[in-house]
ZATORFI-363077 format. One record per atom (N, C-alpha, C, O): atom name; x, y, z; residue number from 1; residue in one letter. Coordinates in nm, 3 decimals. Example, Ala and Ser with C-alpha at 12.3 -4.5 7.8 and 13.67 -1.06 7.14 Angstrom:
<nodes>
a/east/north/up/k/r
N/1.319/-0.569/0.780/1/A;
CA/1.230/-0.450/0.780/1/A;
C/1.320/-0.330/0.780/1/A;
O/1.424/-0.332/0.846/1/A;
N/1.285/-0.225/0.708/2/S;
CA/1.367/-0.106/0.714/2/S;
C/1.290/0.003/0.787/2/S;
O/1.341/0.114/0.804/2/S;
</nodes>
This chain:
<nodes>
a/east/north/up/k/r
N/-0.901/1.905/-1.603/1/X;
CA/-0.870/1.774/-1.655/1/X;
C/-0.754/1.715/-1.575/1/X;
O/-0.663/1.797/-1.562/1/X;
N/-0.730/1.597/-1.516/2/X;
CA/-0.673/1.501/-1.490/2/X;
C/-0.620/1.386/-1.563/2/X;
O/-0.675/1.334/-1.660/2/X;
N/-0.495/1.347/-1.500/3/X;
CA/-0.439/1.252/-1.537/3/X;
C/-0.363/1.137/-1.445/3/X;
O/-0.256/1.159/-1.389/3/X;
N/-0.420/1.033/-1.437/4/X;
CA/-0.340/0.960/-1.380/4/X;
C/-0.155/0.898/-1.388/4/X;
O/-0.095/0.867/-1.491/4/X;
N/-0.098/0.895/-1.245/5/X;
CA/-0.009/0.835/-1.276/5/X;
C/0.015/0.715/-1.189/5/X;
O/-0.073/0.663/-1.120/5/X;
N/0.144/0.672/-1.197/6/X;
CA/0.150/0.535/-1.161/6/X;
C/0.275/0.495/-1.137/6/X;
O/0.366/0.497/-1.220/6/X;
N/0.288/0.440/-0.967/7/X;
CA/0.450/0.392/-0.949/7/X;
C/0.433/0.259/-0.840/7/X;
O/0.344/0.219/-0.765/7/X;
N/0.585/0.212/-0.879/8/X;
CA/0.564/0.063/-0.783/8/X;
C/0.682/0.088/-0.706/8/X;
O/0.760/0.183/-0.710/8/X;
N/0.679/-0.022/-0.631/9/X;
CA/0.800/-0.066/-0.554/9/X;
C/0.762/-0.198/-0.510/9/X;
O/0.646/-0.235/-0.495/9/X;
N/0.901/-0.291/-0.484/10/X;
CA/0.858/-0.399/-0.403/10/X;
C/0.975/-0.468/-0.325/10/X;
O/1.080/-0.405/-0.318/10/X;
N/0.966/-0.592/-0.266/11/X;
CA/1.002/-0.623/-0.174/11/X;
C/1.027/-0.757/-0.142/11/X;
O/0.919/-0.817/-0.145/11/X;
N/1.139/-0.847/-0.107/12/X;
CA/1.142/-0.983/-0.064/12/X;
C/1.191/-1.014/0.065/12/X;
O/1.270/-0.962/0.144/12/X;
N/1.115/-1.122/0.062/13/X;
CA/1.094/-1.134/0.240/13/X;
C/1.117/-1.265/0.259/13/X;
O/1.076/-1.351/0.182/13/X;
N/1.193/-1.292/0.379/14/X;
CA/1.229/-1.484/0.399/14/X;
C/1.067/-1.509/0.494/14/X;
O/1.041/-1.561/0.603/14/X;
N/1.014/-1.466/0.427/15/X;
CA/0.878/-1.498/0.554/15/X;
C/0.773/-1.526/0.434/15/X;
O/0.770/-1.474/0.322/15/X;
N/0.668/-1.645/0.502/16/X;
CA/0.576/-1.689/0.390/16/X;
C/0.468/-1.628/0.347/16/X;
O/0.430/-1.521/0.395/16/X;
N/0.420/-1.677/0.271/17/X;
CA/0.306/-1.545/0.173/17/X;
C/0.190/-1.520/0.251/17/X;
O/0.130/-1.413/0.243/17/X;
N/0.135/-1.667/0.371/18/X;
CA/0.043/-1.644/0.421/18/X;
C/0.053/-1.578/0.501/18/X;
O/-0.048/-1.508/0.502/18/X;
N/0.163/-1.533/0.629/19/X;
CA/0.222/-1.469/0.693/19/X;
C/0.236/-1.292/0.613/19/X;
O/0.225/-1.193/0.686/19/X;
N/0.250/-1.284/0.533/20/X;
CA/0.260/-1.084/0.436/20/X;
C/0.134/-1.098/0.400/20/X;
O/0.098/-0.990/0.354/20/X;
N/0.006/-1.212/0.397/21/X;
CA/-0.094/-1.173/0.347/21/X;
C/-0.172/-1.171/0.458/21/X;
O/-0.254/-1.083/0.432/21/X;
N/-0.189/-1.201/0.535/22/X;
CA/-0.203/-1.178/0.681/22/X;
C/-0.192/-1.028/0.764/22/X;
O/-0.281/-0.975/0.832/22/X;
N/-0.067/-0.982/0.740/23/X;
CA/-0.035/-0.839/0.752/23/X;
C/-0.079/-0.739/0.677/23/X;
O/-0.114/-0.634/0.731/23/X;
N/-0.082/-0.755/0.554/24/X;
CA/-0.170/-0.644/0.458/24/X;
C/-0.297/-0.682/0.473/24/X;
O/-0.363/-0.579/0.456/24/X;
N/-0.372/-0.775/0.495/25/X;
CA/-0.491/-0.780/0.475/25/X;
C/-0.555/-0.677/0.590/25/X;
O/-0.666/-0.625/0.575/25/X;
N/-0.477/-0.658/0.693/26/X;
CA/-0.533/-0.622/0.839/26/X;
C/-0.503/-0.456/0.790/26/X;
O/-0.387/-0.416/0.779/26/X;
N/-0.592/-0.388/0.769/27/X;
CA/-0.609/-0.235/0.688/27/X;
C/-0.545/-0.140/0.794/27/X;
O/-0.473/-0.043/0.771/27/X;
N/-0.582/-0.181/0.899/28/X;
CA/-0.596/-0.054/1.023/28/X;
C/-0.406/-0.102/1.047/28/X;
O/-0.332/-0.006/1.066/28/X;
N/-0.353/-0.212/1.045/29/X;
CA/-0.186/-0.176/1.089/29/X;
C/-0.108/-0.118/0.994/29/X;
O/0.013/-0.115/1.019/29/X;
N/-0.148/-0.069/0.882/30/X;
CA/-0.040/0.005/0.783/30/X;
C/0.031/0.108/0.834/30/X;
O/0.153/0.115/0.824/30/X;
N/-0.031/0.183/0.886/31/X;
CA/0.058/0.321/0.967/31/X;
C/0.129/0.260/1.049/31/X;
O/0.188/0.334/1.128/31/X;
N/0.152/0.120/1.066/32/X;
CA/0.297/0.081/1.122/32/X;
C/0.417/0.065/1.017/32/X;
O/0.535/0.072/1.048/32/X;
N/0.380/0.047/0.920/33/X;
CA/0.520/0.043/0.791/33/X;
C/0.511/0.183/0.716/33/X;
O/0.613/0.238/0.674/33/X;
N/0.358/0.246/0.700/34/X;
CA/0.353/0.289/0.594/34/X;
C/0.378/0.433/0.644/34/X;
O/0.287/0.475/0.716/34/X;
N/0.504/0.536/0.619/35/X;
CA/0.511/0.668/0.712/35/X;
C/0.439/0.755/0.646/35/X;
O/0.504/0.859/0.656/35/X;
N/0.360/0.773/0.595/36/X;
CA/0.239/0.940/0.550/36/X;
C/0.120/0.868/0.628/36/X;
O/0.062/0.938/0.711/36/X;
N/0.072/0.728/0.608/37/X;
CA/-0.045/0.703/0.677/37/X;
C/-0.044/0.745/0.789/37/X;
O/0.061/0.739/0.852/37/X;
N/-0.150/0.796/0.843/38/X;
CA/-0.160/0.865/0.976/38/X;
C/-0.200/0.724/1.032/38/X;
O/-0.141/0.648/1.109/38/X;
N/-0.357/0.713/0.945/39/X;
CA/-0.446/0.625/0.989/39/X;
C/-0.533/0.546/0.911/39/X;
O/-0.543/0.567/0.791/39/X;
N/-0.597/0.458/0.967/40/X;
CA/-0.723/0.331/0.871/40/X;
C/-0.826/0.298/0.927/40/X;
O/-0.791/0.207/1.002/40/X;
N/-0.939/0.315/0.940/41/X;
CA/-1.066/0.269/0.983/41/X;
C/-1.129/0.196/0.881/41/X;
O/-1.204/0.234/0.791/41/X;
N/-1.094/0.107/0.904/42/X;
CA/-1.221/-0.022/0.827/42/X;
C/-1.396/0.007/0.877/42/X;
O/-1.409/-0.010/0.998/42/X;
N/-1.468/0.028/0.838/43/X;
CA/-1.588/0.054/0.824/43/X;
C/-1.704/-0.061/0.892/43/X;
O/-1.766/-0.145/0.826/43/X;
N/-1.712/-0.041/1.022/44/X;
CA/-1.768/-0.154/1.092/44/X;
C/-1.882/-0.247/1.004/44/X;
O/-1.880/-0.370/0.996/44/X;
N/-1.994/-0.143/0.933/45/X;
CA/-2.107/-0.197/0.874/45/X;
C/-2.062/-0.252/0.726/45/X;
O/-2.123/-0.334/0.659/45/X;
N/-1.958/-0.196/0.697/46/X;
CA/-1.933/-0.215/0.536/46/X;
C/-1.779/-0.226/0.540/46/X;
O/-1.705/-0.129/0.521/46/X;
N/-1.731/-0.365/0.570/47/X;
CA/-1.586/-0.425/0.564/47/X;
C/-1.504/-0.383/0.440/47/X;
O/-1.387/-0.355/0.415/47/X;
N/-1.588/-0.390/0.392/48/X;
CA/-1.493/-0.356/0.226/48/X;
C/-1.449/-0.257/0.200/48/X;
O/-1.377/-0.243/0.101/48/X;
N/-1.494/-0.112/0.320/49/X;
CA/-1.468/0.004/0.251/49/X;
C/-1.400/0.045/0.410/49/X;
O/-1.425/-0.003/0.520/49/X;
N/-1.289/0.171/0.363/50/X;
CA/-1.189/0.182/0.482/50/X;
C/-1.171/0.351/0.471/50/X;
O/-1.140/0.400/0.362/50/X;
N/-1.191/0.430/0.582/51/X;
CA/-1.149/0.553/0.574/51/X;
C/-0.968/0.555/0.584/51/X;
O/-0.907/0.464/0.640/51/X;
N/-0.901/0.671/0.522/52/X;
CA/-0.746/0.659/0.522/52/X;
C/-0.730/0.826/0.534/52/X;
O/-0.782/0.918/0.471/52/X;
N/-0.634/0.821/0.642/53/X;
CA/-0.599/0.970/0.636/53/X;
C/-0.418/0.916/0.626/53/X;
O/-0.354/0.823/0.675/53/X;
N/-0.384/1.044/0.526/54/X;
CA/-0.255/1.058/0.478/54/X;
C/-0.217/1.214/0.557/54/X;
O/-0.298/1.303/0.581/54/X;
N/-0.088/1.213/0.586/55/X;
CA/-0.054/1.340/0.691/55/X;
C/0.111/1.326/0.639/55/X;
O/0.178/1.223/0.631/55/X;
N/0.146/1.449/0.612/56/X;
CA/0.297/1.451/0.622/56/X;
C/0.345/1.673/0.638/56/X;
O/0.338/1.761/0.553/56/X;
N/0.381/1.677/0.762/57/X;
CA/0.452/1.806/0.790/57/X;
C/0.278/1.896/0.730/57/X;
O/0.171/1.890/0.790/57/X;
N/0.298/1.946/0.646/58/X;
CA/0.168/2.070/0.665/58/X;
C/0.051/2.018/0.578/58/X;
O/-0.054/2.080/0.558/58/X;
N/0.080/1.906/0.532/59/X;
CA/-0.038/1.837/0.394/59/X;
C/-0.116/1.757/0.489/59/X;
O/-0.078/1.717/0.599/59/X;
N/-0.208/1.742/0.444/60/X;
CA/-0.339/1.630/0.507/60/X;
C/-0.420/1.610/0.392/60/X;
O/-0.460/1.696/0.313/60/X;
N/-0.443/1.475/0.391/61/X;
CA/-0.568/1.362/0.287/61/X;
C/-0.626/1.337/0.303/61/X;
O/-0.614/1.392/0.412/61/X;
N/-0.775/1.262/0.314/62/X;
CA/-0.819/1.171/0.347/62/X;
C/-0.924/1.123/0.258/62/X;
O/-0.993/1.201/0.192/62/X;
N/-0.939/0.992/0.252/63/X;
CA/-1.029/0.956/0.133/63/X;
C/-1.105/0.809/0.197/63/X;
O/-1.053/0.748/0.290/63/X;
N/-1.174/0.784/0.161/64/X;
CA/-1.256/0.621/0.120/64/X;
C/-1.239/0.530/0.023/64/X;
O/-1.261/0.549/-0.096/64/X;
N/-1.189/0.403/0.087/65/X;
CA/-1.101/0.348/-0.018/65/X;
C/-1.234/0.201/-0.036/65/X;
O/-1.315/0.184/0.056/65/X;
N/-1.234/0.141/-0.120/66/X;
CA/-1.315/0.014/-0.139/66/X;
C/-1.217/-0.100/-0.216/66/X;
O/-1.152/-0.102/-0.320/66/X;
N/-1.243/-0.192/-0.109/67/X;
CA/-1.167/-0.342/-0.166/67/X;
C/-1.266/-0.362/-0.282/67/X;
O/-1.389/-0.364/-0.275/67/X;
N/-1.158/-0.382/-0.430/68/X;
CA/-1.268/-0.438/-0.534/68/X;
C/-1.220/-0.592/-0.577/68/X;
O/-1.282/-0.664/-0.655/68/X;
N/-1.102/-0.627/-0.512/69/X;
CA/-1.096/-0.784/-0.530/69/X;
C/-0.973/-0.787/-0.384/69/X;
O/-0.890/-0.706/-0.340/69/X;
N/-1.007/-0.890/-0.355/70/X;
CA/-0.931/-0.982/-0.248/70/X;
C/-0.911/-1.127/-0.278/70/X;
O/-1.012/-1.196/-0.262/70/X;
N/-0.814/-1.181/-0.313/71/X;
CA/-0.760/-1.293/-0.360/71/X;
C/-0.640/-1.367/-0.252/71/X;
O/-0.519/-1.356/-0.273/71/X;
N/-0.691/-1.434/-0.148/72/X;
CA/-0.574/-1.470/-0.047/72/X;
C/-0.494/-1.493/-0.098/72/X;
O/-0.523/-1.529/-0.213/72/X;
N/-0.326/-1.494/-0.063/73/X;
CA/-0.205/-1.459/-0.096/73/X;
C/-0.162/-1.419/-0.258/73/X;
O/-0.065/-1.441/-0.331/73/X;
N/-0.273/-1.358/-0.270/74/X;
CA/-0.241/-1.344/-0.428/74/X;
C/-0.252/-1.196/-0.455/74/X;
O/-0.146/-1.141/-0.487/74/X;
N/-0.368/-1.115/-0.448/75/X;
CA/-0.368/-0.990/-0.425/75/X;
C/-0.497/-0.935/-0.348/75/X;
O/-0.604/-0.979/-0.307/75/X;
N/-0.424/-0.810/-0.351/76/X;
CA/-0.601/-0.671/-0.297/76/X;
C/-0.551/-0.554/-0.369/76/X;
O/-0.446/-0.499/-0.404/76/X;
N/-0.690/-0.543/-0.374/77/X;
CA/-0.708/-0.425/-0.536/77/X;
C/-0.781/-0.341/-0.492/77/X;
O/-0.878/-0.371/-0.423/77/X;
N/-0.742/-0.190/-0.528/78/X;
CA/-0.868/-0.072/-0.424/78/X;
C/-0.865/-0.020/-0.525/78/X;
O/-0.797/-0.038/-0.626/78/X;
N/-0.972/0.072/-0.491/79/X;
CA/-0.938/0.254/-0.536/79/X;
C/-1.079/0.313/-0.427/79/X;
O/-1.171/0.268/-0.359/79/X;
N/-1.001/0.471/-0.479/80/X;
CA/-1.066/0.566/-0.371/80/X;
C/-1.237/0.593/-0.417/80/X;
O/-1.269/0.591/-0.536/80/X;
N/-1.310/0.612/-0.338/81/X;
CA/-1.439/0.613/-0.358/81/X;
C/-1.511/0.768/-0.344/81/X;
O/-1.609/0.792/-0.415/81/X;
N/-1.457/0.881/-0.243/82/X;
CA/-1.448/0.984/-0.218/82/X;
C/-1.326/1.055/-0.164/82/X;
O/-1.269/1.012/-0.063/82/X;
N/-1.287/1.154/-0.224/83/X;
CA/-1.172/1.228/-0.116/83/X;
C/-1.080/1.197/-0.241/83/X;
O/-1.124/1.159/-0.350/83/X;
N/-0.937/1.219/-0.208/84/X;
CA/-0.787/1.155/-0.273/84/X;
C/-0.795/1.063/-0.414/84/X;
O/-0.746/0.951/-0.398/84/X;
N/-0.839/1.085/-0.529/85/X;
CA/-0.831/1.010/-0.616/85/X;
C/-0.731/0.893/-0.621/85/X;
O/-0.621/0.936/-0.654/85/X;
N/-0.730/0.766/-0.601/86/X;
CA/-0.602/0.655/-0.621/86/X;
C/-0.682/0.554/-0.619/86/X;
O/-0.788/0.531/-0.561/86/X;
N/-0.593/0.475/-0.715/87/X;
CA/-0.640/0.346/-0.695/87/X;
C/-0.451/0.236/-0.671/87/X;
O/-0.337/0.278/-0.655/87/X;
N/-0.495/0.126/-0.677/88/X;
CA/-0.363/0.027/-0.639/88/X;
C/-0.383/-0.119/-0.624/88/X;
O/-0.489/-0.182/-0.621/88/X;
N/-0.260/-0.160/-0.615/89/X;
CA/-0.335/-0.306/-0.584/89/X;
C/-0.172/-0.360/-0.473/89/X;
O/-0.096/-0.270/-0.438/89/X;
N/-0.153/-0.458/-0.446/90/X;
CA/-0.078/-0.523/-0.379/90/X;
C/-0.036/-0.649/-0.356/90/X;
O/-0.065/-0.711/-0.254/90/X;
N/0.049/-0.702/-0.469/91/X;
CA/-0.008/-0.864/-0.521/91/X;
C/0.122/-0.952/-0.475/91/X;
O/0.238/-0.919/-0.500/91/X;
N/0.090/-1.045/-0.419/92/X;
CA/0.189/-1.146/-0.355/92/X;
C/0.198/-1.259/-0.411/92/X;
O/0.111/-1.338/-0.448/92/X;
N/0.381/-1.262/-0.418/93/X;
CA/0.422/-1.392/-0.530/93/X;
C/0.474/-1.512/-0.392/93/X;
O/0.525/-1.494/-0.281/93/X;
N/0.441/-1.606/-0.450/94/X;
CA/0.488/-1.718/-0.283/94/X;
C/0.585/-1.784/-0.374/94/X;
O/0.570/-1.831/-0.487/94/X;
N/0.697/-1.776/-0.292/95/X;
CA/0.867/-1.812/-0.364/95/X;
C/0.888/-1.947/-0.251/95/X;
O/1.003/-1.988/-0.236/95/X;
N/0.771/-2.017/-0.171/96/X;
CA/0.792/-2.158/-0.112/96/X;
C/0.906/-2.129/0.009/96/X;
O/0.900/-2.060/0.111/96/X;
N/0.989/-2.194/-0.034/97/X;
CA/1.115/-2.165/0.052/97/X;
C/1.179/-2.049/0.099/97/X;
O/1.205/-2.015/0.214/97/X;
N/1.203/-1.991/-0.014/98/X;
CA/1.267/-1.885/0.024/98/X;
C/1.197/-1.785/0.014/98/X;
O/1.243/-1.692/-0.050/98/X;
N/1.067/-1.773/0.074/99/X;
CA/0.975/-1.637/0.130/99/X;
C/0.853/-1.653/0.004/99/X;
O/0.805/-1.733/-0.077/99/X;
N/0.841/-1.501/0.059/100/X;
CA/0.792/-1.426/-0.083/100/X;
C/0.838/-1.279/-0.160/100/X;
O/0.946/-1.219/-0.160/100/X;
N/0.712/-1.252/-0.223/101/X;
CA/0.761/-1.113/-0.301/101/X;
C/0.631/-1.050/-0.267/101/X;
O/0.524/-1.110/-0.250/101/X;
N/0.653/-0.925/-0.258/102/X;
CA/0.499/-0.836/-0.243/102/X;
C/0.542/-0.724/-0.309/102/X;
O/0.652/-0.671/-0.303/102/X;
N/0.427/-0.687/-0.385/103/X;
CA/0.482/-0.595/-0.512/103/X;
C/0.348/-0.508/-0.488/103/X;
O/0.241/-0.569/-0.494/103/X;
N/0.346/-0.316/-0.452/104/X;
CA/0.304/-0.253/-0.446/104/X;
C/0.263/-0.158/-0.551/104/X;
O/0.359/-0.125/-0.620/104/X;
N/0.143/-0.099/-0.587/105/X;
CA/0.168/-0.037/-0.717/105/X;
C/0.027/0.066/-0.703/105/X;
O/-0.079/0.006/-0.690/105/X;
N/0.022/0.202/-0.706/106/X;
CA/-0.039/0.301/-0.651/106/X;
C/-0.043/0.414/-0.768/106/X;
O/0.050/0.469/-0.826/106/X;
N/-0.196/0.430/-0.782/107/X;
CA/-0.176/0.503/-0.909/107/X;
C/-0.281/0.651/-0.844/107/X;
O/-0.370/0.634/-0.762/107/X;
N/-0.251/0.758/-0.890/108/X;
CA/-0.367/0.839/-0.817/108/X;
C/-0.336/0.979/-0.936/108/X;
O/-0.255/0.998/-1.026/108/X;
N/-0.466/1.069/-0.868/109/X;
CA/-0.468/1.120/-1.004/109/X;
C/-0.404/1.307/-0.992/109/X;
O/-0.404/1.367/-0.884/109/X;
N/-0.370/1.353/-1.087/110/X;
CA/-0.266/1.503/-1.048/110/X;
C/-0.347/1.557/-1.155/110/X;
O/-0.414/1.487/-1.231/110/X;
N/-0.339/1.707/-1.160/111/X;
CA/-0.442/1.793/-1.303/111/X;
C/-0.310/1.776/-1.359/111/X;
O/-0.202/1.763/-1.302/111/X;
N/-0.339/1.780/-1.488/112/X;
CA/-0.244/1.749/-1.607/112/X;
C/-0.160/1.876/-1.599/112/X;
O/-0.054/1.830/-1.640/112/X;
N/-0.138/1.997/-1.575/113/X;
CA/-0.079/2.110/-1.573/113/X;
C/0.018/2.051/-1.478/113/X;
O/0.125/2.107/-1.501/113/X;
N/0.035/1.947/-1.362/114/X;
CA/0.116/1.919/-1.268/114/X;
C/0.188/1.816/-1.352/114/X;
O/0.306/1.813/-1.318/114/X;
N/0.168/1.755/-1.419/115/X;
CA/0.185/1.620/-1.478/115/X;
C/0.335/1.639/-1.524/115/X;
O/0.391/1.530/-1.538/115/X;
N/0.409/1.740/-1.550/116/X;
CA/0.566/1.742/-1.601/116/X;
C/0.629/1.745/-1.452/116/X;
O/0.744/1.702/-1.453/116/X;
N/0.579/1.791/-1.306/117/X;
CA/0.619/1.747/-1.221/117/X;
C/0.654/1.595/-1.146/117/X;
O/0.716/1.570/-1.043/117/X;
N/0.602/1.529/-1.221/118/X;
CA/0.597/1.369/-1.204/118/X;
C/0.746/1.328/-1.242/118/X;
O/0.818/1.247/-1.185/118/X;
N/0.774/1.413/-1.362/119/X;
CA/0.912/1.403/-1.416/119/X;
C/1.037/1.437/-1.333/119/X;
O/1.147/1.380/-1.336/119/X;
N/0.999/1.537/-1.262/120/X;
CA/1.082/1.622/-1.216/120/X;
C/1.108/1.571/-1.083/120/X;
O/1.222/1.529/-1.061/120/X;
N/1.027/1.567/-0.996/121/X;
CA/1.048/1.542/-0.871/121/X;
C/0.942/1.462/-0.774/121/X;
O/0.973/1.389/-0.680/121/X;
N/0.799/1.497/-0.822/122/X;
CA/0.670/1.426/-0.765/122/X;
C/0.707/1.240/-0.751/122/X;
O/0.712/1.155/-0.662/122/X;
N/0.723/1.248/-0.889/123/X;
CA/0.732/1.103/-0.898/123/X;
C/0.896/1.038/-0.834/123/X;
O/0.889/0.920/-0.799/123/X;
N/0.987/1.082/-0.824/124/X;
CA/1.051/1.050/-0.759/124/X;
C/1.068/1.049/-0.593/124/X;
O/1.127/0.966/-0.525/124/X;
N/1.011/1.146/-0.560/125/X;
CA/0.941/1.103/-0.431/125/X;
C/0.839/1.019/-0.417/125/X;
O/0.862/0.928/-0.336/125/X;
N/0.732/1.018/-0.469/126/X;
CA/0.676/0.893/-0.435/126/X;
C/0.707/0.738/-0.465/126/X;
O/0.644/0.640/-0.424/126/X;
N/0.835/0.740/-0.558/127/X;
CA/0.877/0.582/-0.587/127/X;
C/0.966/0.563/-0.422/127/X;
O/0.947/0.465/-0.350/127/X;
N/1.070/0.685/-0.385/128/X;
CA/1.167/0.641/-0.278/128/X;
C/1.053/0.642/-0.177/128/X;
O/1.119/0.625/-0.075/128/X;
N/0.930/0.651/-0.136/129/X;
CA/0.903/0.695/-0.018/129/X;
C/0.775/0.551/-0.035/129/X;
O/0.714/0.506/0.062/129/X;
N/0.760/0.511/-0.150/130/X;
CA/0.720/0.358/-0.170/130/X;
C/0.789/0.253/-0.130/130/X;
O/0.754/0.147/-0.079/130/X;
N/0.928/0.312/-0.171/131/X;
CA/1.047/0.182/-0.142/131/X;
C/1.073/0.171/-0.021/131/X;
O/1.090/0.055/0.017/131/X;
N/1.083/0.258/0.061/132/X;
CA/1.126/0.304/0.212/132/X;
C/0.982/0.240/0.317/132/X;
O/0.975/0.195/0.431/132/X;
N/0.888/0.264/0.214/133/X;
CA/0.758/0.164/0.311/133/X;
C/0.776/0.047/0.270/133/X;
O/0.722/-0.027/0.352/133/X;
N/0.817/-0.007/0.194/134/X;
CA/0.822/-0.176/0.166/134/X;
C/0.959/-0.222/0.264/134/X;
O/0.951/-0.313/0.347/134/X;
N/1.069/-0.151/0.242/135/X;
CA/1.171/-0.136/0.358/135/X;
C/1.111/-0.182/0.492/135/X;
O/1.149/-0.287/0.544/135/X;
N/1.009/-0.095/0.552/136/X;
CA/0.953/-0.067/0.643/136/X;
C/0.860/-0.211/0.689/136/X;
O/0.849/-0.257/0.803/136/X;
N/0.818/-0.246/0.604/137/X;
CA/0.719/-0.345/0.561/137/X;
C/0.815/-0.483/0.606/137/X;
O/0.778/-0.579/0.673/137/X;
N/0.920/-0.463/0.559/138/X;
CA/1.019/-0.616/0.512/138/X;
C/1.021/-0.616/0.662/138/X;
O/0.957/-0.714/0.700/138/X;
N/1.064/-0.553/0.752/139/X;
CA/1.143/-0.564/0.887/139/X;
C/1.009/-0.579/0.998/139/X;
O/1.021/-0.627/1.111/139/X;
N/0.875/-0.525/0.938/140/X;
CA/0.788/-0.527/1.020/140/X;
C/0.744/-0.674/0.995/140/X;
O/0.693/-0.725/1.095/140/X;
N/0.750/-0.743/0.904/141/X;
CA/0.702/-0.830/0.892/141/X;
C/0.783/-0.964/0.902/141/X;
O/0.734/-1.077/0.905/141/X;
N/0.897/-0.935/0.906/142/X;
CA/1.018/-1.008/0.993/142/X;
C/0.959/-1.045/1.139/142/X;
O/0.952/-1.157/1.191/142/X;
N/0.927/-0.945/1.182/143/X;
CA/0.921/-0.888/1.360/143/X;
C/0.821/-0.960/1.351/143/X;
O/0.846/-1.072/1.394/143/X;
N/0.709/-0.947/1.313/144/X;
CA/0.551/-0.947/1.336/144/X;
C/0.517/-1.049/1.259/144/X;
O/0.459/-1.122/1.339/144/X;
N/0.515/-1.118/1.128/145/X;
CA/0.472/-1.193/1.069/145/X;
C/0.531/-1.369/1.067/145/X;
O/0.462/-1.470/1.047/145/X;
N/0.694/-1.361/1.097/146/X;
CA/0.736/-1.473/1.112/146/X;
C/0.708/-1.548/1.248/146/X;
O/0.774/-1.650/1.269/146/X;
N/0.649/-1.521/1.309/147/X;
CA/0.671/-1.565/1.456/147/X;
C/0.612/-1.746/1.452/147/X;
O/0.656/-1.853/1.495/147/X;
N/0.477/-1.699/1.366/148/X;
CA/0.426/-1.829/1.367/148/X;
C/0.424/-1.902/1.218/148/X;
O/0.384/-2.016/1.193/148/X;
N/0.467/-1.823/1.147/149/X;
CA/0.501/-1.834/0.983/149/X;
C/0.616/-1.875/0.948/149/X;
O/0.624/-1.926/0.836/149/X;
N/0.716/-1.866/1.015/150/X;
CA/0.901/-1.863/0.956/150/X;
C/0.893/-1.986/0.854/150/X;
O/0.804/-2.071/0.862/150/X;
N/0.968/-1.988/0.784/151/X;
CA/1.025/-2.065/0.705/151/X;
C/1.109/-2.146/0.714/151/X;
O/1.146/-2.209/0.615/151/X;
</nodes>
């Protein structure tokens, strides 16, 4: 038996929503912000669905993820289809002037016998190592997203 859990992090950016929705939408550049992603293959015949390998020191993942809504600058919503149980979404607030907000939120699933580890330490690594990719995210998308977007 399993149980899901669930953590966010997020992020504000002087850069516009179409500009961060632009950048997340593009699947295959995440392993530029995101540090466990190894990698992303979007699925030539079937756009909607994306292979993802996760890698960190001796662990390896990999799963099939399927877009189940895409909403330009508003959100994208997955979950895993084979491999890595998770689902998530990634929903963008447009603040006009002064940027936006992109708010990350990743839920995936642990056997319930692990589930007091969430308490302990699981889940606190995966909130700092969420925050540290939105970190990652803010400056990449400084670099990369304002060029033709700035505010």
């Amino acid at each position: 038996m399993a149980d899901w859990l669930e953590h966010s992090a997020q992020v504000e950016l002087p850069v516009s929503v179409d500009a961060v929705w632009q950048l997340w939408s593009d699947l295959e550049q995440m392993p530029n912000w995101m540090k466990w992603i190894e990698s992303v293959k979007v699925l030539d015949d079937q756009p909607e669905l994306s292979r993802w390998k996760l890698a960190s020191g001796s662990f390896e993942f990999t799963w099939l993820s399927r877009i189940l809504k895409a909403i330009p600058n508003q959100i994208i919503q997955w979950e895993s289809v084979d491999g890595l149980p998770n689902k998530g979404a990634i929903r963008f607030y447009d603040r006009k002037e002064e940027g936006s907000i992109v708010r990350l939120t990743v839920g995936y699933k642990v056997p319930m016998v692990l589930r007091w580890m969430d308490g302990l330490f699981l889940g606190q690594v995966v909130e700092s190592t969420l925050q540290a990719d939105m970190d990652r995210f803010r400056v990449y998308a400084i670099e990369h997203g304002a060029k033709d977007n700035a505010l």
